[in-house]
N, C-alpha and C positions, 0 to 999 in steps of 0.2 A: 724521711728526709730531715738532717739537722737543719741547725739552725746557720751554721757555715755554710750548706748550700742555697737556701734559701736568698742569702746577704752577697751571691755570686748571681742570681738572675735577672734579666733585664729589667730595665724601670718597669715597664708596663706589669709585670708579674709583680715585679714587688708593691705596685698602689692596688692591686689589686685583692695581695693577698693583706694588706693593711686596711682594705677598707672592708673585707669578709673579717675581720680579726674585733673590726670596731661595734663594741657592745651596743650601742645605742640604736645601729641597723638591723642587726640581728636580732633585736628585742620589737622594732617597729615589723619586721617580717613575721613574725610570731604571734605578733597580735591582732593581725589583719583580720576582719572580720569574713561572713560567706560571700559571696556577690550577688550585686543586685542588691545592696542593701545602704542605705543612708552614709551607714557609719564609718562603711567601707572607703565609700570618696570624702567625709569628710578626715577620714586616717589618713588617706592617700593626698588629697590634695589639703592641706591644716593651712594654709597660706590663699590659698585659693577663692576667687569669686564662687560663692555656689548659696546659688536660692533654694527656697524649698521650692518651688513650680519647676523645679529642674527635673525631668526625670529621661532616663536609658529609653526604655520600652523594649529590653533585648529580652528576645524567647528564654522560658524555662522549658527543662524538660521536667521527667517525671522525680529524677534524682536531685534536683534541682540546681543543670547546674547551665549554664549557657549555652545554647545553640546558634550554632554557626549561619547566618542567616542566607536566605535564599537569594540566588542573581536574580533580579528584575529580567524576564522578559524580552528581547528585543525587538520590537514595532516596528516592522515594515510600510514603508509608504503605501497605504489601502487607500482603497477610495471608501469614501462616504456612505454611511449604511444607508439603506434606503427605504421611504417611509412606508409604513404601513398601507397606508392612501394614496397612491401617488395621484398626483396632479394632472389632469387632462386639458386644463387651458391652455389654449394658443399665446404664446408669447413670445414674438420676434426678436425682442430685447433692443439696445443701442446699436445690434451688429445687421439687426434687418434679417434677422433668421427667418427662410423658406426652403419648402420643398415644394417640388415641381416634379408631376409623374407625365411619361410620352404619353401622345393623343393615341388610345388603341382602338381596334371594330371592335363589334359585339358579336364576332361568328362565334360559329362552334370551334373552328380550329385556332382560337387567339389562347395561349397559353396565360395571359395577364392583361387585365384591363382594369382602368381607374376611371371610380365616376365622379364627376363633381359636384353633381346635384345630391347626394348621399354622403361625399365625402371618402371614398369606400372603393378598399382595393380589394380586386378580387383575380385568383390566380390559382393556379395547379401546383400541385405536391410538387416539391424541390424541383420548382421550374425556376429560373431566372426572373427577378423584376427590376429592373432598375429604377433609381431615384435620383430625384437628382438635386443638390443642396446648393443653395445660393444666399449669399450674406452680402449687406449695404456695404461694410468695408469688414478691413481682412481682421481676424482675430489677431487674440496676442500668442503668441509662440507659444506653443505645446498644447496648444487647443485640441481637444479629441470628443468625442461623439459617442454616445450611445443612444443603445436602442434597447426599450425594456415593452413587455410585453406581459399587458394585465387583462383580467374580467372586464366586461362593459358595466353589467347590473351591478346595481352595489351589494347583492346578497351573495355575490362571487370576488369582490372584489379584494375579498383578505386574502383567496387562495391563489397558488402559485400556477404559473399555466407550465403546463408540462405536456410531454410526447405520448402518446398513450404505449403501452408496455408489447404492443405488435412490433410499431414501427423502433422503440430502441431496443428488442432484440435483432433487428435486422440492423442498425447501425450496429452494434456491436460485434454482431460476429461476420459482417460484411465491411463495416469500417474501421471498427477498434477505437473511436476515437471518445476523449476522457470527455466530451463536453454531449454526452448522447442523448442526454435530456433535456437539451435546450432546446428550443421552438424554429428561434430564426437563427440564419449563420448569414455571415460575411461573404460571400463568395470574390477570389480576385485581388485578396489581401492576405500576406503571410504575416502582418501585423495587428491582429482580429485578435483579442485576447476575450473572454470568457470568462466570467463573474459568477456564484453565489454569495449572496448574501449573508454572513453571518446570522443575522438576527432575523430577518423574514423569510430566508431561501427563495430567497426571488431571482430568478437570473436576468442576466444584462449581458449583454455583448458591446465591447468598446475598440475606437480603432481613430488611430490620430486623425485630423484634419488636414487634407492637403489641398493648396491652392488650385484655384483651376487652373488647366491647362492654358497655352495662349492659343488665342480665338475663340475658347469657352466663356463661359458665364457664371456658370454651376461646375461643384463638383458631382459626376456621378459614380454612386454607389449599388451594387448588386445584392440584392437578398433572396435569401433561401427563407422559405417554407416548411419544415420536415416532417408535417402531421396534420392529415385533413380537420376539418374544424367535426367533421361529423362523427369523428373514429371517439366509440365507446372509451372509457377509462383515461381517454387528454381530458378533451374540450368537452365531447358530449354537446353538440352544437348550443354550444353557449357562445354568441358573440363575444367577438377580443379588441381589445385596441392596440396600438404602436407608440408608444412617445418614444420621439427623437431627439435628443437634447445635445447642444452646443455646451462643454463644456473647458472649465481650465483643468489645468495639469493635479491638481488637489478640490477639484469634485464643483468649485464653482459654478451652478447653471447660467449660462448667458443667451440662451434662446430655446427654446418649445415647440415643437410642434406635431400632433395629435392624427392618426387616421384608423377610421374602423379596415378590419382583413377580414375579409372570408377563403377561405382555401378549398374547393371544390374543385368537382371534376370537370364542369362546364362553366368557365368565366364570364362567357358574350352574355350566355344563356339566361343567367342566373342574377348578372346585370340587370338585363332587357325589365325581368319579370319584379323585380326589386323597385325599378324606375317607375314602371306603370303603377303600379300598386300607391307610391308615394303620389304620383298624379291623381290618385281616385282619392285619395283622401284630401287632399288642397282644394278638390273639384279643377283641376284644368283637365283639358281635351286632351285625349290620349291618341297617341300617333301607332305609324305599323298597323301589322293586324288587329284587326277585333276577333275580342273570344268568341268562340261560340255563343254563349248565353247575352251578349251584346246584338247578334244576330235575329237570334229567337226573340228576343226584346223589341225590334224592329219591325220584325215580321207580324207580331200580334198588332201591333197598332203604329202608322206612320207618324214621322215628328215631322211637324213642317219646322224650317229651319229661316231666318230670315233670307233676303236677296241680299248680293254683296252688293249692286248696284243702283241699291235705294237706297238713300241717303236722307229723305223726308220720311215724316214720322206719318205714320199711316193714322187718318180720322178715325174717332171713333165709331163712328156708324158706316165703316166703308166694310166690303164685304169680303170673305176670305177666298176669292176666284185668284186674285194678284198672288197667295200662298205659293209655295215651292216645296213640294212632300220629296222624302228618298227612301225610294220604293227598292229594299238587296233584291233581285233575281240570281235563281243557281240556274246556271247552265248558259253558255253565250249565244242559242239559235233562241232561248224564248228572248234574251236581253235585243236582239236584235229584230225581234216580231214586236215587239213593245217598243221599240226604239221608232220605227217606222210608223207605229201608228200613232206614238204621241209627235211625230215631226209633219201627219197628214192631220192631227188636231192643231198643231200652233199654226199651219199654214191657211186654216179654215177662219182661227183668228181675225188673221189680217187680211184676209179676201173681202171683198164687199158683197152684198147679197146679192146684187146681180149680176156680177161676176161667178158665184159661184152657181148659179142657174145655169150661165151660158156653159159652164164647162158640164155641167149634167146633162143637159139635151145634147153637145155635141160629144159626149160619150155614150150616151143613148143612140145617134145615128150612127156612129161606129158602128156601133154593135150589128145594128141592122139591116149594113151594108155587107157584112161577109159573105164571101162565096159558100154556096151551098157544096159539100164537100162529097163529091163522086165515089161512090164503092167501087171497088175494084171489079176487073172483069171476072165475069160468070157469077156476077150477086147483084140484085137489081134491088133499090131505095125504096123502101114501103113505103106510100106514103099515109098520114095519119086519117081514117076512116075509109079507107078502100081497101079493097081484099085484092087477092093475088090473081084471081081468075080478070078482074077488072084490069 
């Protein structure tokens, strides 16, 4: 290219090839130092603020020459990792956080029943229980709920509770569903989302809060069970808890509330025998049946019991006849042979002594009065010291 055509191109070619042409730039590009090095931004920037506590921190590689650095990550709204320990106190908060479970029997056919003397729900493999959630006033919007479910003992209480490996093959290849190692589910919500934990693998189940109905009080909730407490490689009947917590839309807890579960095959049952048991060690009176060995205990030696209808304190030199013993009888003809004869002792009681003479002699002439009782024909009445020929 001459220089005629050069002096025919548009301005912009021509400052451009004038400033490629000017010696003093093509001498500062040439002498540029490597990067990453002091010298280089004090060459590049000679006009420039620049401290020495100024530094890049941009990657070298092996050549060493700058790598291109990596995108940050994008961080999805998660919820709160969850601790190690979690928390088993009761804490209603400002919103009046409860749960309320329905009044159930103790039969054998009750699929779910909750005691309150224990605290302690007790129900059957992926049976229905419902809950029911009740707050002083309403949360603030976006309020949602979960449910996490730990060890009781604290020598369990790091490890995570899990299905044991029977029951999530049979979710697996009966249900297919990605959450088969969770414990409890949502039943009745398509809004039920499913947690592990990053850092404890502890799972939780979460699911928004919604207002009670009109003419409710509570909201109720449905839970699933999916693995007896007993079954080898879960639980290994190691008691579990339930926390239920009130939370905000970014992990805020705003209320607490804690209940032991057992999951078993007999609910009423296992109730009944859990209840009594907590009775014998408080010492109160235990109701229903007596065990066997309560029986046997009676029978070796009677307990006299006070009278409900004495209300004075008995003297001490007074004698133990006023006592009241309870005497078990098996079988209802001997309880009714005994029954008669201690109602012909309390009546001997209150007779006076010559009252009960006069009834003895006139039960004596009774007697003495009866007809002599005729044999039938063709047999004639021996009588006592005569013979037959007489």
């Amino acid at each position: 290219m001459s220089d005629k055509d050069l002096m025919e191109l548009p301005m912009s070619q021509g400052n451009f090839n004038e400033l490629w042409e000017d010696i003093a730039f093509r001498q500062l590009v040439m002498e540029l130092p490597r990067a990453n090095s002091d010298a280089w931004l004090s060459a590049a920037l000679p006009d420039g603020p620049f401290t020495e506590g100024f530094d890049l921190d941009l990657p070298i590689n092996n050549d060493g020459d700058v790598t291109p650095a990596e995108e940050a990550p994008v961080v999805e709204n998660q919820p709160p990792s969850a601790n190690v320990v979690p928390t088993t106190t009761d804490y209603p908060g400002e919103y009046g956080f409860q749960l309320c479970f329905n009044q159930s029997s103790m039969t054998k056919s009750a699929t779910s029943t909750y005691s309150p003397m224990l605290n302690k729900l007790y129900c059957q493999l992926a049976k229905t229980c419902p809950v029911d959630v009740l707050v002083g006033r309403e949360p603030p919007p976006g309020a949602l709920l979960r449910l996490t479910v730990i060890y009781k003992k604290s020598e369990h209480v790091s490890e995570v509770v899990i299905r044991c490996p029977h029951h999530q093959s049979i979710a697996e290849n009966n249900e297919g569903v990605s959450h088969r190692r969770h414990l409890v589910r949502v039943e009745g919500s398509q809004r039920a989302q499913y947690h592990e934990d990053l850092h404890t693998r502890r799972h939780s189940v979460t699911l928004p809060y919604e207002s009670p109905q009109l003419g409710s009080v509570g909201t109720t909730i449905l839970l699933n069970y999916m693995c007896n407490t007993s079954c080898m490689g879960g639980m290994s009947r190691r008691p579990i808890l339930t926390i239920m917590t009130l939370e905000t839309y970014d992990g805020q807890v705003l209320g607490r509330q804690c209940f032991e579960v057992r999951v078993c095959a007999c609910p009423g049952r296992d109730r009944k025998t859990e209840e009594e048991n907590l009775k014998k060690i408080t010492g109160e009176k235990s109701t229903g049946t007596k065990r066997k060995h309560q029986i046997q205990d009676q029978l070796k030696e009677p307990h006299p019991i006070p009278d409900p209808g004495s209300s004075k304190k008995r003297k001490a030199d007074s004698s133990t006849d006023d006592e009241i013993y309870v005497l078990p009888v098996r079988g209802k003809d001997r309880f009714e042979m005994l029954k008669k004869i201690n109602s012909s002792l309390e009546l001997m009681d209150v007779m006076p002594v010559t009252e009960q003479e006069k009834y003895r002699q006139k039960r004596n002439a009774s007697k003495n009065k009866q007809p002599c009782i005729q044999p039938k024909s063709g047999k004639k009445l021996l009588l006592k010291g005569k013979s037959d020929s007489e």
